[in-house]
DOVOTI-425294 format. One record per residue (C-alpha): residue number from 1; residue in three letters; x, y, z. Coordinates in nm, 3 decimals, always signed. Layout:
N
NUM:ala:X:Y:Z
...
# end
This chain:
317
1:unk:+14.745:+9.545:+22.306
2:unk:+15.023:+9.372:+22.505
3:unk:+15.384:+9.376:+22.441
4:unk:+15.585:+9.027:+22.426
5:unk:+15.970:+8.932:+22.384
6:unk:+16.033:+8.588:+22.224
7:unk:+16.335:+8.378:+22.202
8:unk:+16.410:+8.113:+22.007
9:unk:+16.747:+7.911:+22.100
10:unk:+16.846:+7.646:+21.817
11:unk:+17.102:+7.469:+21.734
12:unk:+17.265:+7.672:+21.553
13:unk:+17.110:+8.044:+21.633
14:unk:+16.917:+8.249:+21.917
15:unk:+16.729:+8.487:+21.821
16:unk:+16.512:+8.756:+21.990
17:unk:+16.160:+8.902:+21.887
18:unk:+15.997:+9.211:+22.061
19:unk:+15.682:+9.257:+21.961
20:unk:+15.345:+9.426:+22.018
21:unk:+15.038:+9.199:+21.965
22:unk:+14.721:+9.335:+21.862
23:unk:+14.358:+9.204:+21.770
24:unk:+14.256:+9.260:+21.425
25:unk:+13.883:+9.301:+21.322
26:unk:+13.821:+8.961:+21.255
27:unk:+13.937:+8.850:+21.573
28:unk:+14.271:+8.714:+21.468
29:unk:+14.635:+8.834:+21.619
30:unk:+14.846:+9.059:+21.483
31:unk:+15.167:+9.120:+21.547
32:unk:+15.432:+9.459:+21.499
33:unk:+15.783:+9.428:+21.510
34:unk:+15.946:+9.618:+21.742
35:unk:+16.255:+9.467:+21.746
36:unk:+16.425:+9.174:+21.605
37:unk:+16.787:+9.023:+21.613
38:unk:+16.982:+8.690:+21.580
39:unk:+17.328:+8.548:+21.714
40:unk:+17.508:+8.260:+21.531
41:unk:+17.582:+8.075:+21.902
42:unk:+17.634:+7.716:+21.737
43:unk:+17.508:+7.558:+22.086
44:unk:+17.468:+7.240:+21.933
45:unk:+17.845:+7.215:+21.848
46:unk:+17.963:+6.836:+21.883
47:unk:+17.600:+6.738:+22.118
48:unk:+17.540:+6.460:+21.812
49:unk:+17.896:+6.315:+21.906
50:unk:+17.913:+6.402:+22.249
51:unk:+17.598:+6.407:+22.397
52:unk:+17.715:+6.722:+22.542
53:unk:+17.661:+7.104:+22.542
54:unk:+17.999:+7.282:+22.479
55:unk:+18.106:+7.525:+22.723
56:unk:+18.214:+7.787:+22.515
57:unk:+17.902:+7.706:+22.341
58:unk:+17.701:+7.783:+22.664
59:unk:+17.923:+8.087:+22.721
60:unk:+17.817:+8.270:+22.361
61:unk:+17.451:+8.169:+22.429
62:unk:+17.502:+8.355:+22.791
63:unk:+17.658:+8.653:+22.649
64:unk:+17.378:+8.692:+22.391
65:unk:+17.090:+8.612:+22.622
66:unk:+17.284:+8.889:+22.858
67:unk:+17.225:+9.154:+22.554
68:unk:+16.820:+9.013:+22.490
69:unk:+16.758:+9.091:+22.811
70:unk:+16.840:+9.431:+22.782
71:unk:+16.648:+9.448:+22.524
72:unk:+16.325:+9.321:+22.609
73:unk:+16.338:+9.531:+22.864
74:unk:+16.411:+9.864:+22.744
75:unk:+16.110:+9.784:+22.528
76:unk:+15.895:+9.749:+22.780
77:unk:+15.830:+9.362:+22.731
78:unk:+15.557:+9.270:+22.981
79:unk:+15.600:+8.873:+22.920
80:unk:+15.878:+8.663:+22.828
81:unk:+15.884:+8.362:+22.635
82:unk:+16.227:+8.131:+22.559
83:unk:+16.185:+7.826:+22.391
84:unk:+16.494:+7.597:+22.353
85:unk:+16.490:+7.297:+22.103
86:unk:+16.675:+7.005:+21.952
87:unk:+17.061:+7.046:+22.094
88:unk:+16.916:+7.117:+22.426
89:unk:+16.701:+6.835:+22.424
90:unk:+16.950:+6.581:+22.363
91:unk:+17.198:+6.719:+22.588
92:unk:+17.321:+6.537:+22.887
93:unk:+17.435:+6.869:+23.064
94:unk:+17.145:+7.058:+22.997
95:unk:+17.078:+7.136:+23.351
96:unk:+17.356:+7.351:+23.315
97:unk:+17.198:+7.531:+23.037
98:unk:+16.877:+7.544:+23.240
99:unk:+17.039:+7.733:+23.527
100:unk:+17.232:+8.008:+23.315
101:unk:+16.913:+8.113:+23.153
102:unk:+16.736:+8.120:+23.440
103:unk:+17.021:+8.325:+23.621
104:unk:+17.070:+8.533:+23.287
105:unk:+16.735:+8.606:+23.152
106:unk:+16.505:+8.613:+23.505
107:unk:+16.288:+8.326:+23.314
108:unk:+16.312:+7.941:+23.292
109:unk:+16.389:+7.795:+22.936
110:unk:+16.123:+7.540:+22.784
111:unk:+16.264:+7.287:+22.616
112:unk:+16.006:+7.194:+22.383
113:unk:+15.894:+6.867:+22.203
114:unk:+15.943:+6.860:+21.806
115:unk:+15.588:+6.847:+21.799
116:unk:+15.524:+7.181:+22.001
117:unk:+15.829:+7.292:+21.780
118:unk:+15.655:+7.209:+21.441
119:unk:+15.302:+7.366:+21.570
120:unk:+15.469:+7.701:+21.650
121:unk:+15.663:+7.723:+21.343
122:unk:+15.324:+7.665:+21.118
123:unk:+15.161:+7.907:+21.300
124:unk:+15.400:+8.154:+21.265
125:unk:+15.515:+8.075:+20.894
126:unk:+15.114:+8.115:+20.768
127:unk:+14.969:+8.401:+20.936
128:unk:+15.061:+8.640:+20.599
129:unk:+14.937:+8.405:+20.349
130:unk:+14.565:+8.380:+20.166
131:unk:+14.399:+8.118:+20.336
132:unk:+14.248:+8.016:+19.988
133:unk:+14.596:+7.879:+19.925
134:unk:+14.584:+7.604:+20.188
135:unk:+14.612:+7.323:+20.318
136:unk:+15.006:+7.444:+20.343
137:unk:+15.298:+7.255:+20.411
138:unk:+15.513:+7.433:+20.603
139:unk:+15.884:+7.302:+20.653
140:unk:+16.149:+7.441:+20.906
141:unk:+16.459:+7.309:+20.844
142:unk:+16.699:+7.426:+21.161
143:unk:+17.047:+7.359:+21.279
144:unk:+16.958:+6.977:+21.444
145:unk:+16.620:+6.867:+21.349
146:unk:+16.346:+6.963:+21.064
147:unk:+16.014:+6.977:+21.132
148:unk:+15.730:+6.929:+20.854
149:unk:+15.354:+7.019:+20.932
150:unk:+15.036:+7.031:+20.761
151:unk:+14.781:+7.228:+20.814
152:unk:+14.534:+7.484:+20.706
153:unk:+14.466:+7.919:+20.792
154:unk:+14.058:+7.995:+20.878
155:unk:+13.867:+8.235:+21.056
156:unk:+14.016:+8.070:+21.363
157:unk:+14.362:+8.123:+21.286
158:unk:+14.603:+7.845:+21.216
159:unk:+14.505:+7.444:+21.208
160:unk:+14.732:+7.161:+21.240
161:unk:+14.635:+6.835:+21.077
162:unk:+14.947:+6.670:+21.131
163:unk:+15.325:+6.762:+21.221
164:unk:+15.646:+6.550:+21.261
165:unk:+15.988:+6.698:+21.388
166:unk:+16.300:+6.430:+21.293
167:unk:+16.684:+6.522:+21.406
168:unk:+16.826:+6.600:+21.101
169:unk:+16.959:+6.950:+21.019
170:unk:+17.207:+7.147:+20.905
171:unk:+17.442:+7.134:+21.198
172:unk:+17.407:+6.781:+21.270
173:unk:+17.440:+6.619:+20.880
174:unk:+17.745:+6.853:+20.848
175:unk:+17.943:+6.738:+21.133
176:unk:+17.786:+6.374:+21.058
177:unk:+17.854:+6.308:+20.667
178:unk:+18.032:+6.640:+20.549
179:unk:+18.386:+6.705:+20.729
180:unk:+18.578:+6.796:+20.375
181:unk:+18.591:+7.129:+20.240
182:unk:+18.497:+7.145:+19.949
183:unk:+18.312:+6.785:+20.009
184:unk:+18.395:+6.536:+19.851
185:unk:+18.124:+6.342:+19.636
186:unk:+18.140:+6.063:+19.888
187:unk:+18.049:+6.260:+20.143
188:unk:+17.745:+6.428:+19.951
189:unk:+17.642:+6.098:+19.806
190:unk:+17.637:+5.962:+20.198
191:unk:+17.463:+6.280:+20.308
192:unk:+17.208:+6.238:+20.067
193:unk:+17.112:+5.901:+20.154
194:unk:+17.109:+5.995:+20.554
195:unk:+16.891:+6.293:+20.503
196:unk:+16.661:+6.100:+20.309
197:unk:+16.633:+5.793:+20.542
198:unk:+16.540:+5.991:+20.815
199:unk:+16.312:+6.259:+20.674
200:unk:+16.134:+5.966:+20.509
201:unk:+16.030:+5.915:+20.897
202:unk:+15.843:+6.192:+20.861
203:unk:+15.678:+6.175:+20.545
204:unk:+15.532:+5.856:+20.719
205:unk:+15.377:+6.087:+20.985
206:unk:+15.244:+6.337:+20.772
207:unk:+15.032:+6.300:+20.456
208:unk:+15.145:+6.597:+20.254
209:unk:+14.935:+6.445:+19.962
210:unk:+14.634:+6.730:+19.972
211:unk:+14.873:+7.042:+20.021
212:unk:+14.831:+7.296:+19.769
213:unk:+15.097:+7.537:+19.894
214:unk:+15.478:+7.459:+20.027
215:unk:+15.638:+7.704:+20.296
216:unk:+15.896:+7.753:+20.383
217:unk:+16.123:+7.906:+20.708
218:unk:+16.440:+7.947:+20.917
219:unk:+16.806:+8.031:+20.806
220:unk:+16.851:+7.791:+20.521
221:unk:+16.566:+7.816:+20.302
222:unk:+16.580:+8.205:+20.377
223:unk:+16.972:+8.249:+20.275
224:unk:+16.888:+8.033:+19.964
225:unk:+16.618:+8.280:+19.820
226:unk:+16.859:+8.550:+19.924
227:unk:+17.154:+8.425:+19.672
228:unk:+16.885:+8.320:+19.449
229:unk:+16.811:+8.681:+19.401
230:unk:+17.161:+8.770:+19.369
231:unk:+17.115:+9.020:+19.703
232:unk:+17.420:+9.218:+19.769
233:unk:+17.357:+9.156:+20.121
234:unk:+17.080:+9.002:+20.296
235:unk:+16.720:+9.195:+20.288
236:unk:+16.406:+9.063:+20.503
237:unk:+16.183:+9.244:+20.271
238:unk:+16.310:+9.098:+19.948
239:unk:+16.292:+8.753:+20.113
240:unk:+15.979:+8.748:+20.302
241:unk:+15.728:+8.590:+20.068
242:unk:+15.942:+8.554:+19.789
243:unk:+15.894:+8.221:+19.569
244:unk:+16.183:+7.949:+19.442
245:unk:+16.079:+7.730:+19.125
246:unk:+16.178:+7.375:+19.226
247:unk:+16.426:+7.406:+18.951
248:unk:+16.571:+7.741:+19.109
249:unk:+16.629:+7.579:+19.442
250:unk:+16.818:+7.274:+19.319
251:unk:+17.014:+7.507:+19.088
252:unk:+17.137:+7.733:+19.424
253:unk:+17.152:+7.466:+19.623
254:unk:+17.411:+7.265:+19.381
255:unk:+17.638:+7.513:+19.421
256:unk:+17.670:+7.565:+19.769
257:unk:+17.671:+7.227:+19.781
258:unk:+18.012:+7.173:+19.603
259:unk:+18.160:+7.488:+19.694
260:unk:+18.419:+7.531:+19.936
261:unk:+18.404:+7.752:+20.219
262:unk:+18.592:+8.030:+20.066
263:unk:+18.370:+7.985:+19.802
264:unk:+18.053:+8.039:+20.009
265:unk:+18.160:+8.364:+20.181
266:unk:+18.162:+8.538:+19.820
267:unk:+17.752:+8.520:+19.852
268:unk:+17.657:+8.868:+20.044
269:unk:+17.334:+8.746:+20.167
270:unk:+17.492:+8.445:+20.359
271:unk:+17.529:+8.491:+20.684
272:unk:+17.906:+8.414:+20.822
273:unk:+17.810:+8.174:+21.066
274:unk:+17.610:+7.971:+20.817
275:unk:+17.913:+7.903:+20.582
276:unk:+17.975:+7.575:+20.693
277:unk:+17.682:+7.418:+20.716
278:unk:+17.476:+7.551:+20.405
279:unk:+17.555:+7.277:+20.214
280:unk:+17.429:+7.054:+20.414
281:unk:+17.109:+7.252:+20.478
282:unk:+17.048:+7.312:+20.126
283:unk:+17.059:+6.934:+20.079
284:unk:+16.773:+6.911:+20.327
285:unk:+16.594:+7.154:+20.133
286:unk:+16.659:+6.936:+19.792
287:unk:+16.531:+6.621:+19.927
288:unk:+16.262:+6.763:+20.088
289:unk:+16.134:+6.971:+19.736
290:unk:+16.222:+6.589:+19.585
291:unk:+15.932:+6.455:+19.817
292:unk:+15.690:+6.732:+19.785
293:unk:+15.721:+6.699:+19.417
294:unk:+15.639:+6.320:+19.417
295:unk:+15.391:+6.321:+19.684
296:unk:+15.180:+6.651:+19.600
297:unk:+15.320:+6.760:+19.303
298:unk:+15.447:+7.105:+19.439
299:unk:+15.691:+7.258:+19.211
300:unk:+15.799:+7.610:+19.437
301:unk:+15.824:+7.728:+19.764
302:unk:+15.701:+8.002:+19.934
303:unk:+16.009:+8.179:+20.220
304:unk:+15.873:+8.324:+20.488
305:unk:+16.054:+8.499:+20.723
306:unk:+15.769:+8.435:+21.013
307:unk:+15.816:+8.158:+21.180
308:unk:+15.887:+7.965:+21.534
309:unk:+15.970:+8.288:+21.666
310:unk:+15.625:+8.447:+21.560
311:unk:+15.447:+8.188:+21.696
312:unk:+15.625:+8.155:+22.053
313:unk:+15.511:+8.534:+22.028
314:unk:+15.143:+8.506:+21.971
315:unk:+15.142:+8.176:+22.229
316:unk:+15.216:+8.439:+22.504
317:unk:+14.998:+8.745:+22.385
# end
């Protein structure tokens, strides 16, 4: 057994894992929670514009790596893992980022590619499922870029056929198409057509044709199946492996949609620093069930609460 802290820094969240990873009989890893938290940090505030990582930005991801560090070490973490993605990548300043982390945490940050991205999310969003219900499709829509990847779960864990990470998320197509509150039709009309341009890039990449099961992972698709449910507040174990009818997730995502910010914080599963941009990350999710539907004729989705995190865990166990 070995004990493993995981970080995740997104766009729009960081977000910790500790974690004890064990073999199971058939050879495969297991892991058990030992802790788990996540910080709305909005690092990737203004890079689309700017090109640019915000300082104050920076300063809430220090103060919240200051916190994980604690952490993993009063659990007795023996390795640490922290993966940074999309904002960081396209940051000009990101040097900057690279030396608070380092100064913060004791570790260097990785900033992967949105191919390394998209493999770690798959093989953390399958590891619960039957493996009779592959080849999956596994989406992960974040704050600046959604990854989709297709794959399959065996006797030797997780497979990747194909994977293809684009920059379009929740963060970025808010502050690129949505600045009204409520939005206006316009906006949503122009949002629509951005998000699907460029996840139509990676449809090209990835033949999603022979997938039998969608899943999907990360804040939006998660908060969705939360007010789906009607949750008084939100509940990992009413979300994790819960299913959405196609028809369910354009009926949610409609209204968050169209509603207006007050509107939004009326929802007790939604997290507070997801009200703006959950429109915008529900229409990610719509176009994306849209595809599916016409491509491999998938009509729900599977939320999963494992995902990149899980599988920057079990890359270091």
């Amino acid at each position: 057994m070995s004990r493993v802290a995981a970080i995740d820094c997104g766009t729009n969240s960081i977000r910790l894992l500790v974690a004890d990873v064990t073999e199971a009989f058939d050879g495969r890893k297991e892991l058990r929670d030992l802790h788990r938290e996540m910080r709305i940090v909005r690092l990737g505030k203004g890079v689309d514009a700017t090109g640019r990582l915000d300082p104050e930005a920076l300063e809430r991801t220090r103060a919240a790596l200051v916190d994980y560090a604690v952490a993993a070490r009063r659990k007795g973490a023996e390795r640490v893992r922290m993966v940074a993605t999309s904002a960081t990548r396209d940051a000009s300043n990101r040097e900057d980022f690279f030396a608070m982390v380092r100064d913060t945490l004791g570790v260097d940050a990785e900033i992967i590619t949105g191919d390394e991205e998209a493999r770690l999310s798959f093989i953390g969003a399958v590891g619960d499922l039957d493996p009779d219900d592959g080849p999956f499709v596994v989406t992960d829509v974040g704050g600046g870029s959604t990854e989709v990847v297709v794959g399959e779960l065996d006797d030797d864990g997780a497979r990747v056929s194909a994977a293809r990470s684009v920059d379009m998320g929740s963060v970025r197509l808010t502050e690129r198409c949505l600045p009204s509150d409520p939005p206006a039709e316009s906006e949503i009309t122009e949002a629509r057509r951005v998000a699907s341009e460029v996840l139509a890039q990676a449809f090209a990449s990835v033949p999603v044709e022979g997938a039998r099961t969608w899943v999907g992972v990360a804040g939006t698709i998660t908060t969705l199946s939360g007010i789906a449910q009607e949750l008084p507040e939100y509940d990992r174990e009413q979300v994790h492996l819960s299913t959405l009818s196609r028809d369910d997730l354009h009926r949610v995502s409609d209204l968050l949609i169209r509603s207006s910010r007050a509107e939004r914080e009326k929802h007790g599963a939604l997290h507070p620093g997801r009200v703006d941009v959950i429109g915008a990350g529900s229409l990610v999710v719509q176009a994306l069930a849209d595809e599916l539907h016409a491509r491999a004729g998938i009509e729900r989705i599977v939320v999963s609460e494992h995902d990149i995190l899980d599988g920057i865990a079990h890359s270091i166990a």
